[in-house]
VOGUZA-984676 format. One line per field, with one value per residue (C-alpha): residue in three letters; residue number from 1; x, y, z. Coordinates in pm, 1 decimal, m for minus. Layout:
BEGIN
rest c(ALA|...);
nr c(NUM|...);
east c(X|...);
north c(Y|...);
up c(Z|...);
***
This chain:
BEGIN
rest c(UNK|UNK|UNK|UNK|UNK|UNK|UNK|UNK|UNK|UNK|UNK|UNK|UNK|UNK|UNK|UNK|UNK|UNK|UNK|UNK|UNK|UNK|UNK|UNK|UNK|UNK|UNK|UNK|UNK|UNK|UNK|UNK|UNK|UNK|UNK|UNK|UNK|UNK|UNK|UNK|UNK|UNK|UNK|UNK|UNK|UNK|UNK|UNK|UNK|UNK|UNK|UNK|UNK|UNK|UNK|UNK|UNK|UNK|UNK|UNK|UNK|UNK|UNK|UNK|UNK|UNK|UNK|UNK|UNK);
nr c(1|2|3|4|5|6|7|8|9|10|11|12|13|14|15|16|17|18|19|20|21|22|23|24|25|26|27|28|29|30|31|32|33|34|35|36|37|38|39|40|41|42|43|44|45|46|47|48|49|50|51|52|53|54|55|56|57|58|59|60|61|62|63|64|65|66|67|68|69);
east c(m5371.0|m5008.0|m4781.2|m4608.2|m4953.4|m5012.7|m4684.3|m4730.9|m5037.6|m4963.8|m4673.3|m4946.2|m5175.7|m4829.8|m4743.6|m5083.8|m5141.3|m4829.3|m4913.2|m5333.3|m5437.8|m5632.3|m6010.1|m6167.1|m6203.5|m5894.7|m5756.9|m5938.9|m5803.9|m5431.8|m5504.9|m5588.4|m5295.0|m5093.8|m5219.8|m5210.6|m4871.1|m4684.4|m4929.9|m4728.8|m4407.6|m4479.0|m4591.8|m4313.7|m4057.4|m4191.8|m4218.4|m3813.8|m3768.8|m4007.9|m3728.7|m3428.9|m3174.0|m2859.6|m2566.8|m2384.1|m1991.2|m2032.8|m2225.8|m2551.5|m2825.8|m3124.8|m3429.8|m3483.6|m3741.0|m4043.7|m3933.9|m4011.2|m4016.2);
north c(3895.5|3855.1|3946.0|4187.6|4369.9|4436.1|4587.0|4816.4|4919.3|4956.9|5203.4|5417.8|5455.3|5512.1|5813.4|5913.8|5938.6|6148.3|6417.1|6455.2|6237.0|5905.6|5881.9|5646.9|5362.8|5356.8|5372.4|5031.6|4875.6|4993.4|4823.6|4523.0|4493.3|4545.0|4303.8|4034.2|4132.0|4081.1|3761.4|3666.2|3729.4|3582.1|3231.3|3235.9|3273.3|3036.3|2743.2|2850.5|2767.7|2479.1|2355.9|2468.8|2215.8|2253.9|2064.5|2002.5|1950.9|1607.5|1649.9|1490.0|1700.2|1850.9|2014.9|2344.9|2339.6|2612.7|2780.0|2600.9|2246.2);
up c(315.0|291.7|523.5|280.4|206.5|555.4|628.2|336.7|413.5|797.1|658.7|454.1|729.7|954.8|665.3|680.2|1057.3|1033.1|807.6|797.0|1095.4|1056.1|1058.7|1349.5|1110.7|988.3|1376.9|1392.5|1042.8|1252.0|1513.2|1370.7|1106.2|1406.6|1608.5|1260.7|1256.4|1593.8|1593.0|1322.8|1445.0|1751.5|1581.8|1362.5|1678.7|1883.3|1536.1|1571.0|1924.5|1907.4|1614.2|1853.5|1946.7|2139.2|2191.0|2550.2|2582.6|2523.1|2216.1|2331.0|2153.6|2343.5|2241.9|2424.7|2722.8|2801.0|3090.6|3432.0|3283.1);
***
């Protein structure tokens, strides 16, 4: 499913769970949209800082480190 299509459909079930309540299936399908999602979002972030350089006042280039190495 693309990423688009679960955000939509997270948002009906959002409107829905606002205004008539959500039966306990679709509680489950929430969940798990949610969960795909911040997944997601997670991966994407850390392909970013995986990809992250910086530079030092001398202009020697450094990839970023996981914290504690």
């Amino acid at each position: 499913m693309k990423m688009d299509d679960v955000i939509a459909r997270i948002n009906e079930l959002a409107k829905k769970h606002k205004s008539v309540g959500l039966t306990p299936e679709e509680e489950v399908e929430r969940a798990a949209l949610r969960r795909e999602y911040i997944d997601s979002m997670v991966g994407n972030l850390k392909g970013h800082l995986d990809n992250t350089y910086y530079v030092d006042e001398q202009g020697n280039k450094e990839k970023l480190k996981k914290k504690g190495e």
